[in-house]
C-alpha positions in Angstrom: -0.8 -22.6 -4.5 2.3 -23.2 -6.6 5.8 -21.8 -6.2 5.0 -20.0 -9.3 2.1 -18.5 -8.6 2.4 -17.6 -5.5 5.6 -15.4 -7.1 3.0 -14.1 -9.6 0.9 -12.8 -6.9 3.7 -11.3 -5.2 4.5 -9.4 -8.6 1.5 -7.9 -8.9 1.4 -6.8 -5.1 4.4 -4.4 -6.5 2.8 -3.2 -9.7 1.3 0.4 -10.1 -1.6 -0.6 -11.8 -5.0 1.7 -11.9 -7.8 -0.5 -11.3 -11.8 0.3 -11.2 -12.2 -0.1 -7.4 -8.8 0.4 -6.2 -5.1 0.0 -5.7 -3.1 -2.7 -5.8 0.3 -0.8 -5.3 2.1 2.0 -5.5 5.6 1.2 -7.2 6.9 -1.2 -10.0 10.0 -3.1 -9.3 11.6 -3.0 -12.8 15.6 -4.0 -12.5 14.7 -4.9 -16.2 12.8 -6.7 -17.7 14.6 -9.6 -17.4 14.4 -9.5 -13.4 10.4 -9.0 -14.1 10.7 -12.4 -15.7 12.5 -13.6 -13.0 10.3 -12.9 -10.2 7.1 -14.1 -12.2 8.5 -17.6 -13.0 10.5 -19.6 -10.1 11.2 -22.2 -12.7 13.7 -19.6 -14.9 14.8 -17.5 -11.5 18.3 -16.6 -12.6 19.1 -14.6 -9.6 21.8 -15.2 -7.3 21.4 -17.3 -4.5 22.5 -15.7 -1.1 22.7 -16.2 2.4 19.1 -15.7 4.2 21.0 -13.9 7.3 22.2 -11.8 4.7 18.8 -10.1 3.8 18.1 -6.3 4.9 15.3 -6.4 7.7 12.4 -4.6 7.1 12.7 -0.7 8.1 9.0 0.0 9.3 7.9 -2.3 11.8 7.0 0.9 14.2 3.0 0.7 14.0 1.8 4.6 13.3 -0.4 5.8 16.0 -3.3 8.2 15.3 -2.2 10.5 17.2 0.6 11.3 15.2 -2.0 13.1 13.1 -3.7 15.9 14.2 -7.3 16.1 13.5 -7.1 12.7 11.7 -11.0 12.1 13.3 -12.3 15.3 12.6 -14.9 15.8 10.2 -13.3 18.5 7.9 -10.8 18.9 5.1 -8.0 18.8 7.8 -9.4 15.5 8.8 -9.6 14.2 5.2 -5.8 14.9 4.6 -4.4 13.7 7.7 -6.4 10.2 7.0 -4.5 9.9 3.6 -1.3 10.5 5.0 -1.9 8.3 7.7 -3.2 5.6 5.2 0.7 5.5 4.1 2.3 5.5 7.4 0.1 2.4 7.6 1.0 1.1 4.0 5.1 1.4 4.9 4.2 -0.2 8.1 2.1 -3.3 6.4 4.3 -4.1 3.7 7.0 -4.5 6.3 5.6 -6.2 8.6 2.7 -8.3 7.2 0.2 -6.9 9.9 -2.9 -5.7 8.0 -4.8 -4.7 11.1 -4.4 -1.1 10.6 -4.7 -1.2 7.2 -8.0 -3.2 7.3 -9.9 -1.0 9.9 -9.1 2.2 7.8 -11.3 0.6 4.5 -14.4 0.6 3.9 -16.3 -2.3 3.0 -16.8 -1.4 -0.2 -13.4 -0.9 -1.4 -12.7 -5.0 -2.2 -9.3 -4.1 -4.0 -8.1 -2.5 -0.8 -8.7 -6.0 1.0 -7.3 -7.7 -1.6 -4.3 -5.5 -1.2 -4.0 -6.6 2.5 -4.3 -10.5 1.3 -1.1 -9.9 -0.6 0.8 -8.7 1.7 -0.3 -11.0 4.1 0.4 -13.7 1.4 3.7 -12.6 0.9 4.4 -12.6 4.7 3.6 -16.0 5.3 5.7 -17.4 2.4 8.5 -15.6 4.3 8.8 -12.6 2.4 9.0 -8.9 2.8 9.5 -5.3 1.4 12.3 -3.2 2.5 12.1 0.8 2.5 9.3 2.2 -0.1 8.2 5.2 2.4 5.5 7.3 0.8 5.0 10.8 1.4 2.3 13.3 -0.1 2.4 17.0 -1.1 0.4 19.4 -3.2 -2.9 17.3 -1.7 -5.9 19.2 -2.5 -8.8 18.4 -0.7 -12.4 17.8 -1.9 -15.0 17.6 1.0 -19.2 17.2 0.5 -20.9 17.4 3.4 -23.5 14.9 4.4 -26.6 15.0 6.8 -25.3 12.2 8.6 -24.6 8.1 8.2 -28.2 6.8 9.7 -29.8 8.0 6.6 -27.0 7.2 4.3 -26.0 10.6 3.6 -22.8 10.3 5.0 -19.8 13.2 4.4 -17.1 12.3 1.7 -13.8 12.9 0.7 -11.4 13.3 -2.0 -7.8 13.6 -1.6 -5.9 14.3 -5.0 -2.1 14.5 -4.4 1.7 13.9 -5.6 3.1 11.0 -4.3 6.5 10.2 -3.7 7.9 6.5 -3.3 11.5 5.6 -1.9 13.6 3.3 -3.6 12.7 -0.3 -2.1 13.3 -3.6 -2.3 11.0 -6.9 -2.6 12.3 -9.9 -0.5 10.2 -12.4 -2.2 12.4 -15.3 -1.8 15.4 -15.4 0.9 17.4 -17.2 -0.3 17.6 -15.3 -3.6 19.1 -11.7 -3.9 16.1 -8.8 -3.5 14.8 -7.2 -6.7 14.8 -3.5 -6.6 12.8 -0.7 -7.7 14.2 3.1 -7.7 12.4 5.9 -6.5 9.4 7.1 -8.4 6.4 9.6 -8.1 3.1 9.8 -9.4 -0.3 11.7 -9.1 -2.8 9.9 -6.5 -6.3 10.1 -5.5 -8.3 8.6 -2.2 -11.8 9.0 -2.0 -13.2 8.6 1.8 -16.2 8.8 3.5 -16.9 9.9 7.2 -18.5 6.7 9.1 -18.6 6.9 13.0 -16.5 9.3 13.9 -13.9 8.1 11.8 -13.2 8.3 7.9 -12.9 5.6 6.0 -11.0 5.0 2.4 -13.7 3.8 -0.1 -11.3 4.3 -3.4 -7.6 5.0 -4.2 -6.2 5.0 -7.9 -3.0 6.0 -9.1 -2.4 8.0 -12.3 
């Protein structure tokens, strides 16, 4: 993959977009539009060169543990929420670290953009990049639940989590030896739809908007 591709990919790793099957990020990083520019083509990148040692380290490379959710396996509206607050510990933790473990066992199959989401921030990881701050928390979350008869016959129990979200300011390391491009803080109404697979739930759609 070229140089300016791969930056390509990495911009729309950042990008709030709403997409059919899923989410492919939360925040926009939007200096300007000129710094949108930059980051999309390596050939014009305008930004100042600095000293990789330099760079701010990434602040969530704690993995979240389960446990720090009560009721996070339990088949109920309590279980629901605590699984989409959880799926944003894990989301602070991935785009910081590049481990998509977490990340990957909490989707379902079915949710392709979620995976692809993972690939990017793998991607970014190995071309030595990162993202710095960009915490997520939830409030107002109102909780959606259908009960099923059980997964054997396909009837499985499902989910929907619709809630405010609110981003911290963060910034994209996409190149070290360039200076970071920055987003502010934002907010934003989201929605995770999940569904209740062996003992555990599992997010089958997100969208933002």
């Amino acid at each position: 993959m070229s140089k300016t591709t791969q930056r390509i990919v990495v911009l729309i790793f950042a990008l709030a977009l709403i997409i059919p099957a899923g989410l492919v990020g939360m925040g926009q990083f939007t200096q300007n539009k000129q710094g949108e520019q930059q980051v999309a083509d390596s050939a014009q990148d305008t930004r100042k060169k600095v000293d990789p040692a330099s760079q701010p380290k990434p602040t969530n490379t704690t993995e979240p543990s389960r446990a720090d959710f009560p009721g996070i396996d339990e088949e109920t509206e309590t279980g629901a929420q605590a699984s989409a607050r959880y799926l944003f510990a894990v989301y602070a933790y991935m785009i910081g670290t590049g481990d998509t473990s977490a990340w990957r066992e909490l989707m379902d199959p079915s949710c392709e953009e979620c995976m692809r989401f993972a690939d990017n921030a793998e991607q970014l990881h190995t071309a030595g990049g990162w993202i710095v701050g960009g915490d997520i928390t939830l409030s107002d979350e109102k909780v959606t639940l259908t009960k099923g008869s059980g997964a054997s016959d396909g009837a499985s129990t499902t989910a929907k989590v619709d809630a405010t979200f609110h981003e911290a300011p963060a910034q994209l390391i996409d190149d070290p030896t360039r200076e970071p491009a920055t987003r502010g803080a934002s907010q934003g109404k989201f929605s995770v739809g999940l569904r209740f697979v062996d003992g555990h739930w599992r997010v089958t759609s997100m969208a933002v908007g």
